[in-house]
ZATOR-688015 format. One record per residue (C-alpha): x, y, z. Coordinates in steps of 0.05 Angstrom, whole numbers, padded with zeros to 5 digits, always signed. Each point is the difference from the previous one (the first is absolute). Example, Ala and Ser with C-alpha at 12.3 -4.5 7.8 and 13.67 -1.06 7.14 Angstrom:
+00246-00090+00156/+00027+00069-00013/
# end
This chain:
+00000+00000+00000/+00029+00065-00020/-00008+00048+00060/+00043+00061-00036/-00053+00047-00011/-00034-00020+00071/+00077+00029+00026/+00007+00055-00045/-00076+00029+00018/+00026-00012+00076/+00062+00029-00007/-00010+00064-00042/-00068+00025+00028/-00002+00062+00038/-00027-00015+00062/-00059+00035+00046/+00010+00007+00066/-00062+00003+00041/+00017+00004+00075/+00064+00029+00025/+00027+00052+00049/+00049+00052+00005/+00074+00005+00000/+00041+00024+00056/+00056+00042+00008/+00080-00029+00005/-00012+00037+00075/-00054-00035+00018/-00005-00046+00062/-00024-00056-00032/+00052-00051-00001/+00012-00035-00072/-00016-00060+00025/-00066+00014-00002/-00003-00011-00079/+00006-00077+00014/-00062-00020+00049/-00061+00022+00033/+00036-00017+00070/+00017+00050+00064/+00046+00011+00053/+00036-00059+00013/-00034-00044-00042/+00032+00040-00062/+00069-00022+00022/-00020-00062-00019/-00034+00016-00069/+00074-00011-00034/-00013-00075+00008/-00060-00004-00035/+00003-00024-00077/-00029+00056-00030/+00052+00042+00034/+00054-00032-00025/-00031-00009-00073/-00016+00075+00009/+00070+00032+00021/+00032-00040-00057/-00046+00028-00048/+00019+00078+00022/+00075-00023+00003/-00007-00027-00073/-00042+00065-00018/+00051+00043+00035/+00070-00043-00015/+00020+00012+00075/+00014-00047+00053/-00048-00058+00006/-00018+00029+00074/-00048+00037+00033/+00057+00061+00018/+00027-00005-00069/-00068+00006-00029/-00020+00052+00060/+00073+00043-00021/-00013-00001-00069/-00064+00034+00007/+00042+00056+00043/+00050+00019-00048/-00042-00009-00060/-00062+00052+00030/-00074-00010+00008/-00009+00026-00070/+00046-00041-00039/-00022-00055+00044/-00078+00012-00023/+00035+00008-00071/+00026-00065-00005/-00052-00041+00036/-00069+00035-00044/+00049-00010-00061/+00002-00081+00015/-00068+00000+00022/-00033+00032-00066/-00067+00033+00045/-00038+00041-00045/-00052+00021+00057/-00002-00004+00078/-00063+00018+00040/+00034+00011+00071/-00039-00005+00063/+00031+00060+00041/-00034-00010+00065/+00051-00042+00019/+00056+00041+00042/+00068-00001-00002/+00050+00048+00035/+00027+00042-00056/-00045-00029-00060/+00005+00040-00068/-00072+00027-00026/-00038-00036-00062/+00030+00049-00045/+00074-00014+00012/-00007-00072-00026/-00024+00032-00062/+00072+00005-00017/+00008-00072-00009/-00061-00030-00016/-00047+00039-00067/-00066+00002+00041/-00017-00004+00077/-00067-00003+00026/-00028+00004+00069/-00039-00057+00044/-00042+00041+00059/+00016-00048+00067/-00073+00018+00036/+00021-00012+00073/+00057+00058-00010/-00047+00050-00035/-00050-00013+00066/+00057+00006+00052/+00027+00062-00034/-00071+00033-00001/-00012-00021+00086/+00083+00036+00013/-00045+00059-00021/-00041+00031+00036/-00065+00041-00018/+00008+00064-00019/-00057+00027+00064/+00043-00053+00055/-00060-00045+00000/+00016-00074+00002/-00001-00043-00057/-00072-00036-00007/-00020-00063-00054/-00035+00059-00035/+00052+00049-00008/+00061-00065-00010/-00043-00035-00058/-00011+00074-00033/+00072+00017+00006/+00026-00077-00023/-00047+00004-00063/+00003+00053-00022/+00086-00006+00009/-00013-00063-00049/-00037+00031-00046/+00037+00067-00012/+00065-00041-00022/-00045-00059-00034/+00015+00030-00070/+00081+00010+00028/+00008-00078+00017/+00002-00070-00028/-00043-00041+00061/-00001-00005+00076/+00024-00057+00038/-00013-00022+00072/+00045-00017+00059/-00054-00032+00038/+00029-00064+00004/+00067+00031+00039/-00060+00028+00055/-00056-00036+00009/-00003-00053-00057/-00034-00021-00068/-00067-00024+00042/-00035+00074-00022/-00065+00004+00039/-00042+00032-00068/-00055+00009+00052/+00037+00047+00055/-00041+00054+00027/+00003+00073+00005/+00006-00011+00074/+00048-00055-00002/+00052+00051-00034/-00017+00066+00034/+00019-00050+00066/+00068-00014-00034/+00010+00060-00022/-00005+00026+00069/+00044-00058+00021/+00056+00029-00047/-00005+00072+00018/+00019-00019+00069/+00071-00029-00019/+00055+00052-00010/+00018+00034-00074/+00015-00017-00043/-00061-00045-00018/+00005-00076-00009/-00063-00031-00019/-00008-00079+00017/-00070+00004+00040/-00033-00052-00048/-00072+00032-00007/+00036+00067-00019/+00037-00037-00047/-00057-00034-00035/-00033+00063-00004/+00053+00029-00042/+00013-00045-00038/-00072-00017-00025/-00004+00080-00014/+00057+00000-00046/-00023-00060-00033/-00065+00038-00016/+00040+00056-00028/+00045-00039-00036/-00060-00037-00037/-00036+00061-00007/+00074+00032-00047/+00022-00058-00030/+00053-00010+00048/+00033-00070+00016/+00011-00014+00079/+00061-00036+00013/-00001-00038+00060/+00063-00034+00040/-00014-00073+00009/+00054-00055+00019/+00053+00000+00029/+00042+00068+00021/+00045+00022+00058/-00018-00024+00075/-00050+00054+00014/-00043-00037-00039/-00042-00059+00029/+00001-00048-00058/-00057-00039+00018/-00048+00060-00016/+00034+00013-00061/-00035-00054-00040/-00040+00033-00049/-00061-00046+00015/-00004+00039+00049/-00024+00054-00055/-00060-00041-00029/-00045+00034+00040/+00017+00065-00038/-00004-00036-00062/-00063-00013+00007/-00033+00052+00016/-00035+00027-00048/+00011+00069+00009/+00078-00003-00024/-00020-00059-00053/+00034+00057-00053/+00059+00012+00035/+00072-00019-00022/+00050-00027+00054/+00064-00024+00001/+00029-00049+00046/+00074+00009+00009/+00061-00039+00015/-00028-00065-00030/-00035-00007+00064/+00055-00042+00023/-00006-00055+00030/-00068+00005-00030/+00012-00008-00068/-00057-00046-00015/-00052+00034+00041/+00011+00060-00043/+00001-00034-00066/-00071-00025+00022/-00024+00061+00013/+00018+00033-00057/-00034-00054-00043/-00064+00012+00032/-00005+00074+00013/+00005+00043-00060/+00027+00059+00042/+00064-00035+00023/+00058-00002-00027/+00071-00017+00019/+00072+00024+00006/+00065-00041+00012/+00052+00052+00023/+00031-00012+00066/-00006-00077-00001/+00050+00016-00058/+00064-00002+00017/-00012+00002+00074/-00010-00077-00011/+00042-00064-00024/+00003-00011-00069/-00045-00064+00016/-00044+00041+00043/-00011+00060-00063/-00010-00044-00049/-00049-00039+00041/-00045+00051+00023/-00006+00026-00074/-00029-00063-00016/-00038-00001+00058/-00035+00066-00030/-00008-00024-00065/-00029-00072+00024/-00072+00034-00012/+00015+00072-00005/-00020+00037-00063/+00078+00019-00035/-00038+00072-00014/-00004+00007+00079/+00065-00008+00018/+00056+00062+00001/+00075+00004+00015/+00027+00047+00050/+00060-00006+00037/-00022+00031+00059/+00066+00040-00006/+00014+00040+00069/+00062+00044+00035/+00055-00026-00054/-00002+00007-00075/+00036-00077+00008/-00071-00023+00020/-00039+00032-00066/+00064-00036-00040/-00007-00066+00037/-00083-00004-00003/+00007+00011-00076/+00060-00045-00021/-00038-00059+00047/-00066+00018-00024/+00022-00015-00067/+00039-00066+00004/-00062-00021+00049/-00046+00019-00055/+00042-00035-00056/+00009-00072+00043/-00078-00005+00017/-00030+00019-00068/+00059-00048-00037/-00028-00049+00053/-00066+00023-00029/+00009-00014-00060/+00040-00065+00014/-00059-00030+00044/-00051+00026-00065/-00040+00047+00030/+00024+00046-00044/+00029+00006-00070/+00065+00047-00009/-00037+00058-00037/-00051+00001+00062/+00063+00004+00057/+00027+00050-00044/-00065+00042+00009/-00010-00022+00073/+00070+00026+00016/-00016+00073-00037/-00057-00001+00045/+00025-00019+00064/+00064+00041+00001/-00030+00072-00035/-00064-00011-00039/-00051-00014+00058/+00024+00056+00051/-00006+00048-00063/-00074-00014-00012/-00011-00011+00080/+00024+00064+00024/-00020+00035-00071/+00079+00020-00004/+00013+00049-00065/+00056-00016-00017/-00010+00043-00056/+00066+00013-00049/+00037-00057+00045/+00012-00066-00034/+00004-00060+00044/+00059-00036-00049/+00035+00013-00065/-00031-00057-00031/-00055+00019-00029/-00042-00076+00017/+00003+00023+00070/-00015+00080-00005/-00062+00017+00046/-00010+00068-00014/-00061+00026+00035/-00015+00057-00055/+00019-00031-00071/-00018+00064-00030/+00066+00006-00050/-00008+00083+00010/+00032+00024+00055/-00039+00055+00035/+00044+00024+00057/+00066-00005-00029/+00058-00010+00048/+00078-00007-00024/+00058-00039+00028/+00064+00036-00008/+00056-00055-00003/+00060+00044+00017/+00070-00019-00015/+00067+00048+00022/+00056+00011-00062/+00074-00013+00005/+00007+00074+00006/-00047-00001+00062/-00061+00027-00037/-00066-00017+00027/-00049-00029-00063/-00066-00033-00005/-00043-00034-00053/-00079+00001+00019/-00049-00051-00015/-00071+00001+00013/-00024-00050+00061/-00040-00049-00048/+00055-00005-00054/+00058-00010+00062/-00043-00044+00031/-00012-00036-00057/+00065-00007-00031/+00047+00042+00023/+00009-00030+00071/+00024-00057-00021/+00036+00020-00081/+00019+00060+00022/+00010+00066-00052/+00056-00004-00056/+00057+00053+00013/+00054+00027-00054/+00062-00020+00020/+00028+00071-00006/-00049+00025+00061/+00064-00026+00041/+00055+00042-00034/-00040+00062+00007/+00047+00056+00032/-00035+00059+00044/+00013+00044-00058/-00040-00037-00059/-00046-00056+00002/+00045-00035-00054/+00056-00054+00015/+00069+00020+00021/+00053-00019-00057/+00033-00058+00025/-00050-00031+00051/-00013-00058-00056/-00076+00020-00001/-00039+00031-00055/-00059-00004-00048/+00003-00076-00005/-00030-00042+00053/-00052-00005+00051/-00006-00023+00074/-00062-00005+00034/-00018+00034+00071/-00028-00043+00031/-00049+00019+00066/+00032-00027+00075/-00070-00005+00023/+00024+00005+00075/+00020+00072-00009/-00062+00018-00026/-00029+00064+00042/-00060+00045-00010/+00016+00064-00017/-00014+00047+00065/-00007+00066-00044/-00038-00041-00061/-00041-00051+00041/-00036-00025-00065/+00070-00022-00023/+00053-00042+00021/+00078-00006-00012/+00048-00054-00003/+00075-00015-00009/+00022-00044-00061/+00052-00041-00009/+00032-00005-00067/-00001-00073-00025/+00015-00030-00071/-00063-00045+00010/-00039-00005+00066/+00041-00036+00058/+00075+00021-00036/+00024+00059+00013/+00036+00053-00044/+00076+00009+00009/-00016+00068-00002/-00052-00005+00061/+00025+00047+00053/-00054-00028+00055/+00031-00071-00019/+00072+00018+00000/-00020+00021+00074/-00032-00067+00017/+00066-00034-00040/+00045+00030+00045/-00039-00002+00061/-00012-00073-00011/+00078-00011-00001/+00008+00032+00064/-00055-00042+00035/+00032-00071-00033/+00076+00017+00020/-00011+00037+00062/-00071-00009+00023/-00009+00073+00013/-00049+00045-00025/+00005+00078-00011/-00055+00046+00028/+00000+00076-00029/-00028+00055+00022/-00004+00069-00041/-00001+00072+00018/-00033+00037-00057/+00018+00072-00006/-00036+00045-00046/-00010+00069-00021/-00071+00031-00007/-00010+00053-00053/-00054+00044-00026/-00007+00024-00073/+00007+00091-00006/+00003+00040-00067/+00057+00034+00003/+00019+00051-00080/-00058-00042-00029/+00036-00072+00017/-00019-00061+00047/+00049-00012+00065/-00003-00040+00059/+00025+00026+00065/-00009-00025+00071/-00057+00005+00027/+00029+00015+00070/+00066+00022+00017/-00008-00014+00077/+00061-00028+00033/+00025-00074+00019/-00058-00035+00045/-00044+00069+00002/-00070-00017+00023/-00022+00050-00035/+00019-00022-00066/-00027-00072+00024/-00062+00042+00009/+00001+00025-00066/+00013-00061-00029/-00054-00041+00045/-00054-00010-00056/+00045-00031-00037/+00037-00043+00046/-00060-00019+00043/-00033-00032-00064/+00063-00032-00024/+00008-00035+00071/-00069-00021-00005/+00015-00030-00071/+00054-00035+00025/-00028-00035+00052/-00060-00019-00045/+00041-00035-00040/+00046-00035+00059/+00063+00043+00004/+00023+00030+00065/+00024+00062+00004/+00040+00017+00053/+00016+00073+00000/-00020+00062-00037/+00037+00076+00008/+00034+00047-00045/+00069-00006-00024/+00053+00058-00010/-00016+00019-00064/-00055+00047-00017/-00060-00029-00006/+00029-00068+00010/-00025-00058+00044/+00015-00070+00025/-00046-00059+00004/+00028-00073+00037/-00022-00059-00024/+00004-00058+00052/+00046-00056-00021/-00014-00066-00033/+00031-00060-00031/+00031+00042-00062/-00038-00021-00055/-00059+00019+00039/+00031+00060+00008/+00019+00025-00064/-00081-00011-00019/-00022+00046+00055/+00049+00055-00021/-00029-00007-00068/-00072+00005+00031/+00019+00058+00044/+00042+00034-00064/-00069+00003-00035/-00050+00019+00060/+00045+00051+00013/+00005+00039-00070/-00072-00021-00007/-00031+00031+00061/+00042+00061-00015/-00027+00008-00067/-00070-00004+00025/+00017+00059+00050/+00027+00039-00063/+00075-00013+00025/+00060-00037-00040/+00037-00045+00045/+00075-00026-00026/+00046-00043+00033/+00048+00027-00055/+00077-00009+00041/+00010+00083-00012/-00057+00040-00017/+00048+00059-00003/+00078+00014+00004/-00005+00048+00061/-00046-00044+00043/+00005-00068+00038/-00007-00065-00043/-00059-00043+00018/+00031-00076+00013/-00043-00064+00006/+00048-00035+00063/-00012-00069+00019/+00004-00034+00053/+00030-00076+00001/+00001-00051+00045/+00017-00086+00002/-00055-00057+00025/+00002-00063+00003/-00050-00050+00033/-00044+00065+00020/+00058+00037+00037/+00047+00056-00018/+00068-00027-00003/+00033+00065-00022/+00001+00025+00055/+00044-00040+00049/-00029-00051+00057/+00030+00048+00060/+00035+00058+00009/+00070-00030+00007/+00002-00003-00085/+00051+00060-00019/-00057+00054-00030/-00065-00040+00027/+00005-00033-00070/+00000-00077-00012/+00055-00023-00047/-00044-00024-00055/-00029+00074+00005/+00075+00027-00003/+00018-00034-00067/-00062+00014-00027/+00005+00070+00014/+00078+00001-00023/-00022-00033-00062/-00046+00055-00015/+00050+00051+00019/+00057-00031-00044/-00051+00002-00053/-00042+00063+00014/+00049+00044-00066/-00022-00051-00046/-00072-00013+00020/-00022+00077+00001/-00020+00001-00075/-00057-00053+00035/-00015+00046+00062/+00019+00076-00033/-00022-00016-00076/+00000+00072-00022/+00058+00057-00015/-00043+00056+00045/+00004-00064+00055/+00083+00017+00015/-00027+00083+00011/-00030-00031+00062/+00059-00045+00018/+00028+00063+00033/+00048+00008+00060/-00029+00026+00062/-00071-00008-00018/-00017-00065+00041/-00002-00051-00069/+00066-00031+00005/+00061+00017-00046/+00060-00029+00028/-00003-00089-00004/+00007-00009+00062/-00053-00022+00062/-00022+00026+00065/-00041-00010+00062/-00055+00049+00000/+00044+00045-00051/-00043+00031-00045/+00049+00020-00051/+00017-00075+00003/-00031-00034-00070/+00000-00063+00045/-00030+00021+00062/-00009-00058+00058/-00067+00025+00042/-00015-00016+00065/-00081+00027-00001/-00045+00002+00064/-00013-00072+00030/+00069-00028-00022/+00032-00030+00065/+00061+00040+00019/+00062-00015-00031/-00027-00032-00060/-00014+00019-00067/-00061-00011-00041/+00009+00018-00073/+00043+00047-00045/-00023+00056-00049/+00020+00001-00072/-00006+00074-00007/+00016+00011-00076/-00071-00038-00017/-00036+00053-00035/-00070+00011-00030/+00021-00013-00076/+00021-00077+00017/-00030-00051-00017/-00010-00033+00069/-00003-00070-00024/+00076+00002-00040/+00021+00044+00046/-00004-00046+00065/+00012-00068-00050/+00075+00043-00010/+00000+00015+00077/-00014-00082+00023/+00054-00017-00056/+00047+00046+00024/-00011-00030+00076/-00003-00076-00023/+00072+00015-00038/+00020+00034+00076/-00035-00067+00039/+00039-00057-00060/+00065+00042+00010/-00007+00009+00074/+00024+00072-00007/+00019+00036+00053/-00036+00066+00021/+00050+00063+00015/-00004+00044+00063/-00061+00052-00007/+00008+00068-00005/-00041+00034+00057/+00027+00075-00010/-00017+00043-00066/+00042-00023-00053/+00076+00018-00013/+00003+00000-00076/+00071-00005+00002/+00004-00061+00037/-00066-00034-00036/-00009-00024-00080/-00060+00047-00031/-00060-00039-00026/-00011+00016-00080/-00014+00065-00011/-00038-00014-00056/-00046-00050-00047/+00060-00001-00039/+00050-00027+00052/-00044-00049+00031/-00019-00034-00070/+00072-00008-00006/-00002-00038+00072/-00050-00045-00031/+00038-00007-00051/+00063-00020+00027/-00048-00048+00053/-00011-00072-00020/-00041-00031+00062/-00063+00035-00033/-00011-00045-00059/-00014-00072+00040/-00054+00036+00036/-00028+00054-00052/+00007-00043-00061/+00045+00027-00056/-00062+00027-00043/-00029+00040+00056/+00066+00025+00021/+00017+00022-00072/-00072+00030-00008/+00019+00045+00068/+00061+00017-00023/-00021+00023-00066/-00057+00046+00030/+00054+00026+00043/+00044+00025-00051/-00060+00029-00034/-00017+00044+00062/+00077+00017+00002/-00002+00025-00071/-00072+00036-00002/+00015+00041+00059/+00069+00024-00010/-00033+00025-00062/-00059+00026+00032/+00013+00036+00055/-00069+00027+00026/-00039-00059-00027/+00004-00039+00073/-00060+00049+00013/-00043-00030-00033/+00017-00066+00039/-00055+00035+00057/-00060-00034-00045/+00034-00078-00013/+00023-00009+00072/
# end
């Protein structure tokens, strides 16, 4: 029996995601663990003998490529971020939709909206009991006491002013007074309870059954009366529940009452152990229906696969929805989804094995249970979304082939002369194609210089030839100052899955890669952005740009000026996952600094792309120009993009040293990594300073570092080794490459800084005493003083080409020279440099 197409329709199909909760925080108190089992206090300890456990952790390790253990998995997730984290697991998971229940909480939770970054649509389920205890932590606006009256007119109408906003309701009643609903309680039975609950302290917990029943059996009747489906918890859960009244027999008297005969409900969690019970029920009662997540992957393998058949024994296929019950840890949204597949896969094959069903009917039954029911359930529009590529297993909810509301993806891509560029593609045709083909790109786009969008002579690139950039789906954000649109970085592949030689986001992952296999360390970056904000005059008839504020160094009253501006790109920022760290205005006039929290670097070098954009963006849209240009003009500071480096491995910075008896607070593998990059730094400049109006900022005595040489806390040190606020005493955390600057292109520039250090760690180079006084030019070698010089460096430098690749190398070399030659020409045009960087 062929069972490819049965695989392929498992394996490609976009999945729906009925039930879930939110994400936490990386500061949250919730311990990791807690991704693994429903278990508590001590009990949990024990958890990491259980079989889904194990099968579980090895499945993150695997997804991850870390250490097959809990702290290697728990590690990775701290140097890699909650964002990247959320990247890579929604990525691997392939969830088109979530409807979160966000009544559950969780000490520092995000909102619905932030997991809108990850996942296209998010959708909210209305938990009833927290809508009724939020309402009774109220009180009435005259400081009368709550009655039944003036609760049910408060509760229902809460329910119905947000009916149009949600996808359902769900119930809890099974964690307070259990399943057995009393569809006969009287007024007087809840205005008791009621009163019984208003005498315990706030904040409110209701579990006084009658009250319960009450509430429940209200929202039910609003629910039926919009269309809306009630989940309910049923099975098993953590040990607040009382599983023996979490049968959902216990429900039939509900189900048979006439009055809610039109209602739709959904019992959760497979009703584990009651797998059978529920499969019953929803062959009998038209209004239930049935959802799996939880019981997958919280069980065995034996245990998930069994209580999917256990549903299907007599179940209707239409009634029954995947969710993965996903909660706390992206992991758990990953694991739910990758289980809930292969689980779906082995029973329908079984299916089909056992002839209960022929291929093309699993194939239609999987569609169904893993997207196609939840869409029609909870009416989901999906609307320009596609559920897969392939167009046998599209479920477009509007097939209309005219898009009305049209939205773009911009799939953004940065030059080898450290130009931001973008193609956009409306969301049907990306979704449709793109997402997975990607868009055809001349091969001279990567020769361009920042004088002419043409290729440099030499760089081996011209009219002939085309690569494709191609979408990395877990980068792609929604635009904060667009919000119809959304962008995306591209990588630039010769067909989808191999890369371009000319790729810089790959030559960073290349490199990086060879550092993690011979060394097992990992680099984190962090940038400082600093930028100048202008505003247009007419000055004889002719456009200029001057500051728009010529405050001084860290004036609050040119933050105050510049506050619109800032306020909304902070807010952008975080929308899209990037810390920012610190805002205030440089030295220059109308210049300010923004710092970026570090990351793993090639997270890194995609946030300072992000923040590049939001910044000249937001500017624009207050009538501003913003340019990180490295010397706006010849009498006033430079504007430099420093970066801030450190080593990990296994989850732990190992730059700096283990205690403070290490000469400099610096480990030795952090000393010949930062030697190597010091040896180097001449020769890797044209990566880091690309541009001839990059060396007028490479000045003497104005804090960007001149001399090659390094220094503790020396800010005319290029290599500066900083100690910051929280660094135990003696030790040092990171070091500052100061001659980063805005015009780079972040990813070759650190690829040519983690060559430099891997050359320093292979040749175990030794680092020289640091200068902590200003510099003595006579007693230290001058960095280049020009593009010129330091493409002769390069030149002379032959470690570059194992890491770089000889094409791309040649390629930056050539645009170089081309820079070299334009501008010694052309000796005002690096004005005109304000509106490309």
């Amino acid at each position: 029996m062929d069972l490819s197409e049965l695989r392929k329709a498992v394996e490609e199909v976009e999945l729906v995601d009925g039930h879930a909760h939110n994400i936490v925080s990386l500061q949250s108190n919730l311990p990791f663990i807690h991704a693994f089992s429903e278990a508590q206090g001590d009990a949990l300890a024990s958890s990491q003998h259980s079989l889904s456990f194990k099968r579980n952790l090895r499945d993150l390790a695997e997804l991850y490529g870390c250490e097959l253990s809990l702290q290697g998995v728990e590690e990775h997730r701290k140097v890699s971020g909650l964002e990247l984290s959320c990247s890579t697991c929604f990525k691997a998971a392939r969830i088109s939709a979530i409807l979160m229940d966000d009544g559950f909480e969780l000490d520092k939770m995000h909102d619905i909206e932030w997991h809108k970054s990850f996942v296209p649509l998010v959708g909210r389920i209305l938990r009833i009991e927290k809508v009724a205890e939020e309402i009774l932590d109220q009180d009435l606006p005259d400081g009368s006491c709550w009655t039944l009256d003036s609760f049910t007119k408060a509760f229902v109408s809460k329910l119905k002013s947000v009916a149009g906003e949600i996808y359902g309701l769900k119930s809890i009643a099974a964690y307070r007074s259990g399943l057995e609903i009393n569809t006969n309680v009287t007024n007087q039975d809840a205005e008791e309870g009621l009163g019984q609950v208003l005498l315990a302290r706030k904040p409110v917990r209701i579990a006084n059954k009658n009250l319960i029943d009450y509430i429940f059996l209200q929202s039910l009747d609003v629910a039926q009366s919009y269309d809306l489906p009630m989940q309910i918890h049923t099975g098993f859960g953590d040990k607040d529940l009382d599983m023996r009244l979490a049968n959902p027999l216990h429900l039939r008297s509900v189900f048979e009452d006439k009055r809610y005969s039109k209602s739709r409900i959904v019992l959760l969690h497979a009703s584990y152990p009651f797998s059978r019970e529920a499969s019953y029920l929803a062959s009998v009662y038209p209004q239930v229906y049935l959802d799996f997540g939880l019981a997958i992957p919280k069980l065995s393998v034996h245990g998930m696969i069994s209580s999917l058949k256990e549903l299907l024994e007599l179940a209707p296929i239409n009634k029954v929805m995947f969710s993965t019950d996903g909660c706390i840890f992206p992991e758990t949204f990953y694991l739910g989804a990758k289980k809930s597949r292969e689980v779906v896969f082995s029973v329908l094959r079984d299916s089909c094995l056992d002839g209960d069903l022929t291929v093309p009917e699993a194939v239609e039954a999987a569609k169904g249970i893993l997207a196609r029911n939840s869409i029609h359930f909870y009416k989901i529009n999906l609307a320009n979304s596609v559920i897969s590529s392939d167009n046998n297993l599209q479920l477009n909810v509007i097939d209309d082939d005219l898009e009305t509301d049209v939205s773009f993806i911009r799939i953004m891509w940065v030059d080898n002369s450290g130009q931001h560029r973008c193609r956009a593609v409306p969301r049907k045709r990306f979704n449709d194609f793109v997402s997975k083909n990607g868009v055809g790109l001349a091969f001279a786009t990567m020769g361009m210089t920042s004088f002419l969008d043409g290729p440099a002579a030499g760089s081996g690139l011209g009219a002939v030839g085309e690569t494709r950039l191609t979408p990395d789906l877990s980068t792609k954000r929604r635009i904060p100052w667009s919000k119809e649109d959304e962008m995306v970085l591209g990588d630039l592949n010769v067909k989808p899955g191999q890369a371009w030689e000319y790729c810089p986001r790959d030559a960073l992952r290349r490199v990086s890669k060879i550092l993690k296999d011979e060394f097992n360390l990992v680099m984190n970056a962090g940038f400082e952005n600093e930028f100048f904000l202008l505003k247009s005059i007419t000055r004889e008839g002719k456009e200029e740009w001057i500051p728009f504020d010529s405050s001084p160094y860290c004036s609050s009253s040119a933050f105050d000026a510049a506050t619109p501006v800032l306020r909304e790109v902070a807010s952008a920022l975080h929308s899209m996952g990037i810390p920012v760290e610190q805002l205030h205005a440089e030295a220059g006039k109308g210049q300010f600094e923004l710092v970026l929290g570090h990351t793993i670097c090639t997270k890194s070098a995609d946030n300072l792309v992000y923040t590049r954009e939001t910044v000249r963006a937001i500017a624009r849209k207050h009538g501003l120009l913003a340019t990180f240009i490295p010397k706006y003009k010849l009498d006033d500071l430079g504007s430099g993009c420093h970066v801030h480096l450190s080593l990990w491995q296994n989850g732990k910075n190992v730059f700096m040293a283990s205690d403070g008896s290490s000469k400099y607070g610096i480990s030795t593998l952090g000393k010949e990594f930062m030697a190597g990059v010091l040896y180097h730094l001449p020769s890797i400049l044209p990566f880091v300073a690309p541009l001839p109006s990059s060396y007028d900022r490479l000045q003497p005595n104005t804090w960007s570092g001149a001399y090659l040489f390094w220094g503790n806390e020396n800010k005319e040190a290029p290599l500066r080794a900083t100690s910051p606020p929280g660094t135990p005493g003696g030790l040092t955390s990171n070091f500052e490459v100061k001659s980063f600057d805005g015009s780079a292109n972040p990813y070759l520039g650190l690829a040519a800084i983690i060559s430099a250090g891997i050359d320093g760690l292979r040749r175990h180079l030794s680092l020289p005493e640091p200068v902590d006084t200003d510099p003595n030019p006579e007693n230290l070698q001058r960095l280049p003083i020009s593009l010129s010089e330091s493409l002769e460096a390069l030149h002379k430098a032959d470690f570059l080409e194992e890491f770089i690749g000889d094409k791309l190398l040649t390629c930056i070399k050539a645009i170089r020279k081309a820079e070299i030659d334009h501008y010694s020409e052309n000796k005002e045009a690096y004005k005109q440099l304000i509106h490309r960087y």
